[in-house]
N, CA, C and O atoms as CSV, one atom per row, in Angstrom:
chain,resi,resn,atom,element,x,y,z
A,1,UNK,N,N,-12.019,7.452,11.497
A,1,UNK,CA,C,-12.366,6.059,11.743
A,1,UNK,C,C,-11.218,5.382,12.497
A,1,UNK,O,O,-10.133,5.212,11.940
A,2,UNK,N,N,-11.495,4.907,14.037
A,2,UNK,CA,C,-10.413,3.669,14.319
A,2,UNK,C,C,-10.325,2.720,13.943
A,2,UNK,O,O,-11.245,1.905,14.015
A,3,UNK,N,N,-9.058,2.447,13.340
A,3,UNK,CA,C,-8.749,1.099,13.009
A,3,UNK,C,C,-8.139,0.116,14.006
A,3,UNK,O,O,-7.462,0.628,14.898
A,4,UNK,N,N,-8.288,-1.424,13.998
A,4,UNK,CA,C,-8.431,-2.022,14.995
A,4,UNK,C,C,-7.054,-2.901,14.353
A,4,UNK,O,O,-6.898,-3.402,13.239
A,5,UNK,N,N,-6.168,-2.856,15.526
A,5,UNK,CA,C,-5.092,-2.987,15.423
A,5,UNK,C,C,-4.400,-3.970,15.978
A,5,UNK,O,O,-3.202,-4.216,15.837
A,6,UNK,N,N,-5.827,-4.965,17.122
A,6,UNK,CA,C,-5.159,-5.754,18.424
A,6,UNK,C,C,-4.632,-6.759,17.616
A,6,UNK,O,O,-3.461,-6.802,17.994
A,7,UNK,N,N,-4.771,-7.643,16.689
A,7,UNK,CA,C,-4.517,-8.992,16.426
A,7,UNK,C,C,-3.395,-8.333,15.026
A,7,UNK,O,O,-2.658,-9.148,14.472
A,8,UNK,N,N,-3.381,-7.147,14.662
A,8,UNK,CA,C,-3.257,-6.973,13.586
A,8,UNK,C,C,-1.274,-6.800,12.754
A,8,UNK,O,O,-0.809,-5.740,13.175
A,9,UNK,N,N,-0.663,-7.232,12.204
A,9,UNK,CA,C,0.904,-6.952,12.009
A,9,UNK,C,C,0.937,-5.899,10.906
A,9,UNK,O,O,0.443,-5.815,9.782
A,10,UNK,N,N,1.877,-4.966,11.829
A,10,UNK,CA,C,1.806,-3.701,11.152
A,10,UNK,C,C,3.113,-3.590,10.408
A,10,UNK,O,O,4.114,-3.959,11.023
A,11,UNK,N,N,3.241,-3.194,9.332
A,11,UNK,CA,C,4.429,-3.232,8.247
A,11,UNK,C,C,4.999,-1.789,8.116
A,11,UNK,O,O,4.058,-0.995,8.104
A,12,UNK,N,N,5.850,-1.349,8.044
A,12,UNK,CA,C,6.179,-0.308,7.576
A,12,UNK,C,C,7.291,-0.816,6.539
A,12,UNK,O,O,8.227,-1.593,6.728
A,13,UNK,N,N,6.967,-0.260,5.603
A,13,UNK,CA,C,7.375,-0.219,3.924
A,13,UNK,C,C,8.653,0.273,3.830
A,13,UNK,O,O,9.627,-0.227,3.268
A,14,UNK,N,N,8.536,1.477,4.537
A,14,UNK,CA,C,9.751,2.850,4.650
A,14,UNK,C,C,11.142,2.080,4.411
A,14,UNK,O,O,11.257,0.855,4.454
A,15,UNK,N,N,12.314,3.111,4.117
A,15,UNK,CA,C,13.650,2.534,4.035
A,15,UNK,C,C,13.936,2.820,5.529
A,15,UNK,O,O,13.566,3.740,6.259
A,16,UNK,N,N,14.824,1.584,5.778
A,16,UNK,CA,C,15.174,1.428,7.137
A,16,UNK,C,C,15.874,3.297,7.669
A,16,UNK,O,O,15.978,3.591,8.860
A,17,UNK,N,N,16.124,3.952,6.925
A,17,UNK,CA,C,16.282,5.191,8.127
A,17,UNK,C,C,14.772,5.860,8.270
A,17,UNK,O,O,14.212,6.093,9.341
A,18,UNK,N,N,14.288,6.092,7.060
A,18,UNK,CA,C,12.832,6.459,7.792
A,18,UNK,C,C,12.340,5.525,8.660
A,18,UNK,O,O,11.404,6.011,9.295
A,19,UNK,N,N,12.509,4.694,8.879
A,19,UNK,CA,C,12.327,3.479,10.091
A,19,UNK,C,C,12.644,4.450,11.443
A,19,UNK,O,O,11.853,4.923,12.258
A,20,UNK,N,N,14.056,4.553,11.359
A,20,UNK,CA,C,14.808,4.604,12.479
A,20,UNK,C,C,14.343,5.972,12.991
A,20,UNK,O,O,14.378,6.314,14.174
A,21,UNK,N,N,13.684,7.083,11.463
A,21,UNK,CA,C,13.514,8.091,12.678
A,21,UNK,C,C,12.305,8.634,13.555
A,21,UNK,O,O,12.319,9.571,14.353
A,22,UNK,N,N,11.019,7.609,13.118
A,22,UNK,CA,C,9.919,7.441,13.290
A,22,UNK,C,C,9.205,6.675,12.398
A,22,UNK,O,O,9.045,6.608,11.179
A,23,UNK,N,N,8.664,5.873,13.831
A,23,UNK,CA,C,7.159,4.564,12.965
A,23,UNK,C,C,6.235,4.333,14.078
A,23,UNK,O,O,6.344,4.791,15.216
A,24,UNK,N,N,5.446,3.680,13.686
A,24,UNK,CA,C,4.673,3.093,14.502
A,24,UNK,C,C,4.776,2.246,15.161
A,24,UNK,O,O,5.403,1.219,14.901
A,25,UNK,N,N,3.961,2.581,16.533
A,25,UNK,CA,C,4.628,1.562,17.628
A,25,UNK,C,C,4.554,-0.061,17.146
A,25,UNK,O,O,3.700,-0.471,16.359
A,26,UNK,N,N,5.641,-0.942,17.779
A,26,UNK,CA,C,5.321,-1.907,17.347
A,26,UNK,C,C,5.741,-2.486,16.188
A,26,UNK,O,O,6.126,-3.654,16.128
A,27,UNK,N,N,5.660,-1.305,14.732
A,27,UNK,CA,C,5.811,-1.773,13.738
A,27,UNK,C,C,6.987,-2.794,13.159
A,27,UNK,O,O,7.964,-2.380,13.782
A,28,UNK,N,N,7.335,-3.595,12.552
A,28,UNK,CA,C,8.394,-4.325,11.576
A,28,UNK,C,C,8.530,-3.616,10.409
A,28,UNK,O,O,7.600,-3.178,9.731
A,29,UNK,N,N,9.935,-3.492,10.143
A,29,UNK,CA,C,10.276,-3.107,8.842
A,29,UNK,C,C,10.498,-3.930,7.801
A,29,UNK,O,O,11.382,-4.768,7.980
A,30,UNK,N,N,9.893,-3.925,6.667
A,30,UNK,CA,C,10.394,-4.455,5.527
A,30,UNK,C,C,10.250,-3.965,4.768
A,30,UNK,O,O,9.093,-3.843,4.368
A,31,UNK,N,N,11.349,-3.346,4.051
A,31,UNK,CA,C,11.261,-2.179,2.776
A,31,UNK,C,C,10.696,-2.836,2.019
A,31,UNK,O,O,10.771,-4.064,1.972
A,32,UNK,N,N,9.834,-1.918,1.082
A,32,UNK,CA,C,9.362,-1.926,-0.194
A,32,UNK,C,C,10.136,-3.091,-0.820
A,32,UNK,O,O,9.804,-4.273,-0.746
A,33,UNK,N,N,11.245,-2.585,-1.465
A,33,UNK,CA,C,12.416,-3.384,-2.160
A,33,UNK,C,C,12.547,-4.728,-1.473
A,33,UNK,O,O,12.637,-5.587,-2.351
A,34,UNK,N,N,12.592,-5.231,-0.330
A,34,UNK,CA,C,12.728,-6.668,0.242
A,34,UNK,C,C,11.050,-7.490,0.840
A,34,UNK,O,O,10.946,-8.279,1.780
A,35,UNK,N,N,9.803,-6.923,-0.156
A,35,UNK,CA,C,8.825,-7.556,-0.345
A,35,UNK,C,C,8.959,-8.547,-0.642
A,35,UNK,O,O,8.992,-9.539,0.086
A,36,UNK,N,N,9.084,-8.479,-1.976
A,36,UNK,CA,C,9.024,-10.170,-2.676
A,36,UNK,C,C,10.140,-11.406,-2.326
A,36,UNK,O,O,10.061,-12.483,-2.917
A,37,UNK,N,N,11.089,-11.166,-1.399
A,37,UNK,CA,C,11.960,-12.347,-0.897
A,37,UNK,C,C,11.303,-12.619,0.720
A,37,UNK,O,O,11.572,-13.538,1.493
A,38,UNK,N,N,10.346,-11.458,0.903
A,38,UNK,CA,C,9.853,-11.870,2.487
A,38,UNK,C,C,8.520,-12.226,2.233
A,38,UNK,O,O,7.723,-11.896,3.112
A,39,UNK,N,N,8.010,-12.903,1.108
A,39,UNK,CA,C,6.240,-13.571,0.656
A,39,UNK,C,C,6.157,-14.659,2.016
A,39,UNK,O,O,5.329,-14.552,2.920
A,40,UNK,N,N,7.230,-15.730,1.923
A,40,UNK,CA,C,7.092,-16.646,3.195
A,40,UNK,C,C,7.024,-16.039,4.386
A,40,UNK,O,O,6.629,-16.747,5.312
A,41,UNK,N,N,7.332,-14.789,4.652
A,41,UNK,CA,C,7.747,-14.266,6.183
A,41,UNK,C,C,5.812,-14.102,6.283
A,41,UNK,O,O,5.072,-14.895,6.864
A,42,UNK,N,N,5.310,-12.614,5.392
A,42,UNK,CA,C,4.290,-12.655,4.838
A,42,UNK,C,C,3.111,-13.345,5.311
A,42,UNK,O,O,2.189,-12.978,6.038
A,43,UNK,N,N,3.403,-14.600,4.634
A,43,UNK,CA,C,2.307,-15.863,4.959
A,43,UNK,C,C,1.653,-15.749,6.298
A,43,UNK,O,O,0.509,-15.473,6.659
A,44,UNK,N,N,3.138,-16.158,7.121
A,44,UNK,CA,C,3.250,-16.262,8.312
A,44,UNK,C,C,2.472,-15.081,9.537
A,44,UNK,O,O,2.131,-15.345,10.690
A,45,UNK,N,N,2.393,-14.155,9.023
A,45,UNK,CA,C,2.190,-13.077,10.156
A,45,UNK,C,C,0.699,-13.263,10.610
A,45,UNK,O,O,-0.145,-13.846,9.931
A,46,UNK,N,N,0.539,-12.855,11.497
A,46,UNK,CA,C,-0.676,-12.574,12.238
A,46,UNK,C,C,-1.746,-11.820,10.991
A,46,UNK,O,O,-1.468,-11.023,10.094
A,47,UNK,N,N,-2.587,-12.231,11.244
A,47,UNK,CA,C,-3.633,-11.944,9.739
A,47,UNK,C,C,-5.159,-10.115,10.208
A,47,UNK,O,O,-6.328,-10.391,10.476
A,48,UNK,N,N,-4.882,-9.258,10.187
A,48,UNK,CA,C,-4.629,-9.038,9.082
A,48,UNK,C,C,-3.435,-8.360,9.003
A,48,UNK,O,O,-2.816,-8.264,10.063
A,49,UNK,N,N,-2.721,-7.629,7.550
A,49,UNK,CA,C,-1.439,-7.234,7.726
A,49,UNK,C,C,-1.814,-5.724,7.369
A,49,UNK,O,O,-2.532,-5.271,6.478
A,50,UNK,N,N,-1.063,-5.094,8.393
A,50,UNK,CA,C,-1.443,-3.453,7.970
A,50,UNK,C,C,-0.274,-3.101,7.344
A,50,UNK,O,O,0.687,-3.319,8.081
A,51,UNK,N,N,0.130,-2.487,5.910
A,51,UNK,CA,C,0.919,-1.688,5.284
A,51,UNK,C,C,1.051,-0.214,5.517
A,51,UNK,O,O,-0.001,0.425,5.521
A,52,UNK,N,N,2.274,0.484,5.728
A,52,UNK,CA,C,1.892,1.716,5.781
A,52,UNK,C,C,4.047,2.323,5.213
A,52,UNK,O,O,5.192,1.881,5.311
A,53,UNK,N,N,3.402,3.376,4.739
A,53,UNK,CA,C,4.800,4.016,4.175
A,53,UNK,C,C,4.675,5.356,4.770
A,53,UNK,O,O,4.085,5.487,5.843
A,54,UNK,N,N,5.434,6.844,3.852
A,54,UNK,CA,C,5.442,8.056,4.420
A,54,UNK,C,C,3.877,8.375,3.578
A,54,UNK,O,O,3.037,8.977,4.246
A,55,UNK,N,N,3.558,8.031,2.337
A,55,UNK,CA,C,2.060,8.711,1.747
A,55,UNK,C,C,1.286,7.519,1.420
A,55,UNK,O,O,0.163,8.023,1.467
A,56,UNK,N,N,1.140,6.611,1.199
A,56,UNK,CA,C,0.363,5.488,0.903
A,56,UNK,C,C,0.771,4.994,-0.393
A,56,UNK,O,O,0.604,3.777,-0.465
A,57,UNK,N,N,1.117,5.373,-1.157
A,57,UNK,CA,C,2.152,4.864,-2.515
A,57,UNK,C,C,3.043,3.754,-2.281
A,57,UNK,O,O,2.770,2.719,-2.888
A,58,UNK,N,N,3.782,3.755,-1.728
A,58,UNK,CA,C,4.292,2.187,-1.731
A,58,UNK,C,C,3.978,1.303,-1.077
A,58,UNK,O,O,4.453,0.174,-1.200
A,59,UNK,N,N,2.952,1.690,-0.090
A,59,UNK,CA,C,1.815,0.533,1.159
A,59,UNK,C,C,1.016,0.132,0.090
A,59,UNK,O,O,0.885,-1.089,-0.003
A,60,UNK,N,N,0.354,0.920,-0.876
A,60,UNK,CA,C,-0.425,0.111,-2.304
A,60,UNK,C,C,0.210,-0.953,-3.067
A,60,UNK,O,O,-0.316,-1.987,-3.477
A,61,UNK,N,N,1.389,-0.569,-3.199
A,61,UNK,CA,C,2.343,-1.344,-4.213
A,61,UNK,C,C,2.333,-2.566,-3.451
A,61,UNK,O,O,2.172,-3.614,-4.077
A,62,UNK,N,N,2.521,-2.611,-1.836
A,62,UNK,CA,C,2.957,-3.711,-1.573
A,62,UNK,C,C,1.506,-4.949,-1.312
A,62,UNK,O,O,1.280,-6.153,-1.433
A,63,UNK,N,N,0.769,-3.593,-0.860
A,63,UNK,CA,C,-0.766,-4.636,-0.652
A,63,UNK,C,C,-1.008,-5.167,-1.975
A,63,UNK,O,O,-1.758,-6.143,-1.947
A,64,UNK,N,N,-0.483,-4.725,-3.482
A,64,UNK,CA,C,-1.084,-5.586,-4.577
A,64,UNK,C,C,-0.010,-6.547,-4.754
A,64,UNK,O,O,-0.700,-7.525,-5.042
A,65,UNK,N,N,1.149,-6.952,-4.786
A,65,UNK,CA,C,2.061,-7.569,-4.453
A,65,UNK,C,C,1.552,-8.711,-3.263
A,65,UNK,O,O,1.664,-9.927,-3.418
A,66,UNK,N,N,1.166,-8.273,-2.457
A,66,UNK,CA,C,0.947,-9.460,-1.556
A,66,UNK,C,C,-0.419,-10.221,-2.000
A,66,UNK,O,O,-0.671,-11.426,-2.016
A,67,UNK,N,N,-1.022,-9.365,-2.271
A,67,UNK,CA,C,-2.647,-10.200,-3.109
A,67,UNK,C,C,-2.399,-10.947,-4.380
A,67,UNK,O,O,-3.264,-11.725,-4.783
A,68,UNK,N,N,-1.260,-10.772,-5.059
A,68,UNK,CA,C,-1.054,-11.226,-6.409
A,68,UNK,C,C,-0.519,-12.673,-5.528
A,68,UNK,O,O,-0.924,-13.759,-5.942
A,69,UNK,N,N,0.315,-12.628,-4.422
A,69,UNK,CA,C,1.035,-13.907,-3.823
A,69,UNK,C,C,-0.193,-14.549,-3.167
A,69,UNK,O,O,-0.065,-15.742,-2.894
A,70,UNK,N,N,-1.343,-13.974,-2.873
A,70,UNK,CA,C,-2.368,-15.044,-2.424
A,70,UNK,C,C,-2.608,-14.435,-0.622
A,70,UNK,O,O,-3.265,-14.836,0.339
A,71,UNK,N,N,-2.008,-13.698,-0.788
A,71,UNK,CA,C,-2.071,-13.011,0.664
A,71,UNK,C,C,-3.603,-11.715,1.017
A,71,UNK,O,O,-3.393,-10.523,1.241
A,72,UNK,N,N,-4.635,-12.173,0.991
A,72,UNK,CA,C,-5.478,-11.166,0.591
A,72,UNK,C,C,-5.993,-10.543,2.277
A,72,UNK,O,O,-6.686,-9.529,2.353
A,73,UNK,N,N,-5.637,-11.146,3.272
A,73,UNK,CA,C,-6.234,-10.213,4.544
A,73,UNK,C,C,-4.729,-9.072,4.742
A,73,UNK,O,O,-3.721,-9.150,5.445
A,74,UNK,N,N,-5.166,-8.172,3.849
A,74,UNK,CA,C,-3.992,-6.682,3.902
A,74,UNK,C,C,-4.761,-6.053,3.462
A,74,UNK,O,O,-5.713,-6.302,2.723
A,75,UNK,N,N,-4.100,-4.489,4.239
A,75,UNK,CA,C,-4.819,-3.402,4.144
A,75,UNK,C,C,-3.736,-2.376,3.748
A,75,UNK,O,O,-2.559,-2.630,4.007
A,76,UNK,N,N,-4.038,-1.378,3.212
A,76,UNK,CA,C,-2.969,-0.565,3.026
A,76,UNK,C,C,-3.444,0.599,3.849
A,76,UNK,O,O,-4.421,1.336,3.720
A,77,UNK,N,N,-2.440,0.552,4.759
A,77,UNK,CA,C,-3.001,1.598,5.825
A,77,UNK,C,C,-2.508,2.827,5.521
A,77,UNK,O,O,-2.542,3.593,6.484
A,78,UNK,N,N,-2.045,3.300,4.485
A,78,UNK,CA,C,-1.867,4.946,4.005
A,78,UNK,C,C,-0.315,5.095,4.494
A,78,UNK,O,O,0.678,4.368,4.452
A,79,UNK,N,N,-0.643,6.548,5.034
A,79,UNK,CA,C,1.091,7.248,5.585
A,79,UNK,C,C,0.839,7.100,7.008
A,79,UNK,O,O,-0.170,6.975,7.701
A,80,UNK,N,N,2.663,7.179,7.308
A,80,UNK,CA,C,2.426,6.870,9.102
A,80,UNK,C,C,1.672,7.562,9.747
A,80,UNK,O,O,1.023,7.005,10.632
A,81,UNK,N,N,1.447,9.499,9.446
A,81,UNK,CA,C,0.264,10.475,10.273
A,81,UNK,C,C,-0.999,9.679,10.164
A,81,UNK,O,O,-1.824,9.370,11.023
A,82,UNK,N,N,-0.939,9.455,9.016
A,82,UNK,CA,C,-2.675,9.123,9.261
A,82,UNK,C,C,-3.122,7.703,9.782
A,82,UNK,O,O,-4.308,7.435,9.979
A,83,UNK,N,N,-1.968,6.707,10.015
A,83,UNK,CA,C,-2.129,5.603,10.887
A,83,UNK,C,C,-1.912,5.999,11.841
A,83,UNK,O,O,-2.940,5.742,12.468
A,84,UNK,N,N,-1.129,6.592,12.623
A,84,UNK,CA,C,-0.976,7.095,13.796
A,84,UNK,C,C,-2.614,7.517,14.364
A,84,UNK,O,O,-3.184,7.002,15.326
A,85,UNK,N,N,-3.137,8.572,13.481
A,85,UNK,CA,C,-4.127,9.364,14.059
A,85,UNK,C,C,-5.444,8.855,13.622
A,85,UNK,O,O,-6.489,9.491,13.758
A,86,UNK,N,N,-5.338,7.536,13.026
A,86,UNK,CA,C,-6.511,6.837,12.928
A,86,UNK,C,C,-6.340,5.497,14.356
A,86,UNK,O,O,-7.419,4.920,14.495
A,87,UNK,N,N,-5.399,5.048,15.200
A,87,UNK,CA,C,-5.113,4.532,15.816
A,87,UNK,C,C,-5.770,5.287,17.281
A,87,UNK,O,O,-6.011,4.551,18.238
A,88,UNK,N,N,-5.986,6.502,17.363
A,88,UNK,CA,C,-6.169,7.275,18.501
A,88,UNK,C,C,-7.379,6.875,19.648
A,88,UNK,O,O,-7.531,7.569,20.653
């Protein structure tokens, strides 16, 4: 399935070196761990927000985290392969 990505802000979860050694194009980093001090950043982004980590485990954590803050257009877009290759 492609997922539609034009309007969409893509998150990567990852710790900033899995950042550094591959992500998705485009993507912003905000670790897992610096979620809940970036809820205002959050708000702000282009709606909807795609989450994505290395397996989908902490892109969950953060999509319920952001729904508990009132943030409900997020998706947890899994691990970077399979955003990558659902992007194709």
């Amino acid at each position: 399935m492609k997922k539609d990505f034009k309007n969409a802000t893509i998150v990567d979860v990852r710790t900033p070196e899995e950042f550094a050694g591959e992500h998705f194009p485009d993507a912003i980093n905000i670790p897992l761990e610096q979620v809940q001090q970036n809820i205002e950043k959050f708000k702000e982004m282009p709606k909807p927000v795609i989450a994505y980590c290395r397996s989908g485990n902490r892109s969950g954590m953060v999509v319920a985290m952001l729904k508990q803050s009132g943030i409900n257009e997020v998706i947890n877009g899994g691990g970077l392969d399979e955003l990558l290759q659902s992007s194709k």
